[in-house]
C-alpha positions in Angstrom: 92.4 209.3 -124.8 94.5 206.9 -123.2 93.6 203.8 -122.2 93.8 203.5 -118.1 96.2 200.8 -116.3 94.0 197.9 -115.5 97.0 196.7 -113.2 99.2 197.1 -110.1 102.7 198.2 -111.4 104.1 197.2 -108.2 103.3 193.6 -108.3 104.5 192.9 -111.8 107.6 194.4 -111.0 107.9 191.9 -107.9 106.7 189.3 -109.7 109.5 190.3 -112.6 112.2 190.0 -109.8 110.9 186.4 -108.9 111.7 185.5 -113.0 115.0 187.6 -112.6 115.9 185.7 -109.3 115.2 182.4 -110.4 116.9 182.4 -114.1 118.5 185.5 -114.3 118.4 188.5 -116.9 119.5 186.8 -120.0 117.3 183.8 -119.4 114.3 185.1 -118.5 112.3 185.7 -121.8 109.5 188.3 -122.8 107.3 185.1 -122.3 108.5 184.3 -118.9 108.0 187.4 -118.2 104.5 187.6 -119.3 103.3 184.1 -117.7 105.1 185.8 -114.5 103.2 189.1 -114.7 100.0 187.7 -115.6 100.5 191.0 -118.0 100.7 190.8 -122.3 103.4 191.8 -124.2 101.9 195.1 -124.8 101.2 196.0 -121.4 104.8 194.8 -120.1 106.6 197.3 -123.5 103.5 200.1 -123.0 104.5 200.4 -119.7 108.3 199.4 -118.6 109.2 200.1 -122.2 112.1 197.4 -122.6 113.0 194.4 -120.5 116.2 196.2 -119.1 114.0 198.9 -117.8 111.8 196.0 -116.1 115.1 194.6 -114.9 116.4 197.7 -113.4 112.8 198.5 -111.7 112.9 194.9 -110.5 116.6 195.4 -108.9 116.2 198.7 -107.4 113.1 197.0 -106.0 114.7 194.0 -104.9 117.2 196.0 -103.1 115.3 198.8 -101.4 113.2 196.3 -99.5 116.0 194.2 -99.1 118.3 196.5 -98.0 115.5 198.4 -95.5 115.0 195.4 -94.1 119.1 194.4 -93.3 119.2 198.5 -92.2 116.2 197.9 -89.5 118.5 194.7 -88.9 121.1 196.3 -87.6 119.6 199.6 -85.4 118.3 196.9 -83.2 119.5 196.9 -79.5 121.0 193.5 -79.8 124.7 192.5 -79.3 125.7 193.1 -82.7 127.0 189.4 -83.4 123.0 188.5 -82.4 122.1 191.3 -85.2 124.5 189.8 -87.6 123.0 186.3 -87.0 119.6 187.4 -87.7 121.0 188.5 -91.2 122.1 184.8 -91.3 118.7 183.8 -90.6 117.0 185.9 -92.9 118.5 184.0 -95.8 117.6 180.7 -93.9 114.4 181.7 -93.1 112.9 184.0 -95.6 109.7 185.7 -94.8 109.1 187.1 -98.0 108.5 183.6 -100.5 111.3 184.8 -102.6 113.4 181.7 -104.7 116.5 181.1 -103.5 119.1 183.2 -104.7 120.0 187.2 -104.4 119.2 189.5 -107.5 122.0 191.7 -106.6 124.7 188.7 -106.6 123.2 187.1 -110.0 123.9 190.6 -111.5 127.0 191.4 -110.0 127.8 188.3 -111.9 126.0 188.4 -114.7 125.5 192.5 -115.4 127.7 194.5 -113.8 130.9 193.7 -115.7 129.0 195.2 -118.9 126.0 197.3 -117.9 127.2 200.8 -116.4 124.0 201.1 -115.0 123.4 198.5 -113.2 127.1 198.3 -112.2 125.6 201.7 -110.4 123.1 200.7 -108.8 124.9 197.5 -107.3 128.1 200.0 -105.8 125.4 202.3 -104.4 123.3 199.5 -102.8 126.4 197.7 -101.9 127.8 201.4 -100.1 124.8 201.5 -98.2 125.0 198.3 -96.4 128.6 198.6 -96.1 128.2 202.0 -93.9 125.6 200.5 -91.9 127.2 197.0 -91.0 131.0 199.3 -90.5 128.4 201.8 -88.1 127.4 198.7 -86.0 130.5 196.9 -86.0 132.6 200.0 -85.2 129.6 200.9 -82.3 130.1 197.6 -80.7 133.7 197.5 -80.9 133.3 201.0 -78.7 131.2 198.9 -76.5 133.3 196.3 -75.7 131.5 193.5 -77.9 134.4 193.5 -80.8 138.1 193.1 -79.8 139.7 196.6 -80.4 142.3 195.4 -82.5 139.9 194.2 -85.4 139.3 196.8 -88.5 135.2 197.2 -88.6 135.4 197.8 -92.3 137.4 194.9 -93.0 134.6 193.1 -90.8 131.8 194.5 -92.8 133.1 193.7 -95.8 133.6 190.5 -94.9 129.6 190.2 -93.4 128.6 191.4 -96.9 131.6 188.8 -99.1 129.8 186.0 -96.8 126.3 186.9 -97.1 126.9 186.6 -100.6 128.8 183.5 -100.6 125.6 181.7 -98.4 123.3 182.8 -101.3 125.4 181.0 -103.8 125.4 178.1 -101.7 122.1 177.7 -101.2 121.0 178.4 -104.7 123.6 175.7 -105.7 121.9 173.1 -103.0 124.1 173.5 -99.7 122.1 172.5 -97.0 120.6 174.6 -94.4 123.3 172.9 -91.2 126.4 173.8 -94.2 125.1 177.5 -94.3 124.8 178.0 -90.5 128.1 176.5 -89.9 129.7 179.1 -92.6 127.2 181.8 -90.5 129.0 180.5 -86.9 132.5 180.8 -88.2 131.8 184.6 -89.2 130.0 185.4 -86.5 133.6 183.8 -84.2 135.7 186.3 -86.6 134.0 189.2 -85.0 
């Protein structure tokens, strides 16, 4: 008879993502993985079976809470540059504890170019965000907010680039007043 799970799966897989986030795949060890789980090296292969698979657990975590929360962002009734700017904010002011740095740009960087699968996951998280920042931008462009001449998809994808370019900063030690200045000048392009 198998042994039960004297664990919550849940919270060693966000506590993984905190490893993956803060040294990425490669440098996060079996050990920093344990010390991180609070789990052995048993539990963590008896379970997840290989490191990837607690990676991949870890992203698609990482990015369906992430990406819920920037989806609830953005079917808000605010002006859409005020929605936009609270994705800004988010990254200023996380709510959630989380080091700074994005899982999904450490493994665009570091995984996607060689892992198929995770190269997946990324284009299907990214696709997701994409089609709801386009929905808002093209919505407010109907309202009046956005100058008819801009393209929203060209917008979005420049929300996402810039997103993305803010969490490199900050992980690299820009300062809070160099990211909001980077979050004014997109929010003027729209």
């Amino acid at each position: 008879m198998a042994r039960p799970r004297q664990f919550d799966e849940e919270r060693a897989v966000d506590a993984a993502m905190r490893a993956f986030i803060r040294s990425g795949y490669e440098a996060t060890s079996t050990q920093d993985l344990c010390e991180a789980t609070g789990l052995g090296r048993s539990s963590i292969y008896n379970t997840f079976t290989s490191k990837h698979e607690l990676f991949t657990k870890a992203l698609r975590y990482y990015m369906d809470t992430r990406t819920a929360t920037i989806l609830a962002t953005l079917e808000s009734e605010a002006p859409v540059r005020e929605r936009v700017d609270m994705l800004f904010r988010m990254l200023l002011e996380p709510k959630d504890g989380l080091p700074p740095g994005c899982l999904v740009v450490n493994s665009m960087i570091e995984l996607a170019p060689h892992d198929t699968e995770v190269a997946k996951l990324l284009r299907r998280d990214y696709d997701r965000r994409f089609a709801a920042i386009r929905t808002a931008l093209a919505a407010a462009q109907a309202a009046g907010e956005i100058a008819p001449d801009k393209d929203p998809g060209a917008l979005a994808h420049f929300v996402i680039a810039s997103i993305g370019g803010m969490q490199v900063a900050l992980r690299g030690g820009a300062t809070p007043d160099t990211v909001r200045s980077i979050a004014q000048t997109v929010l003027q392009a729209l």
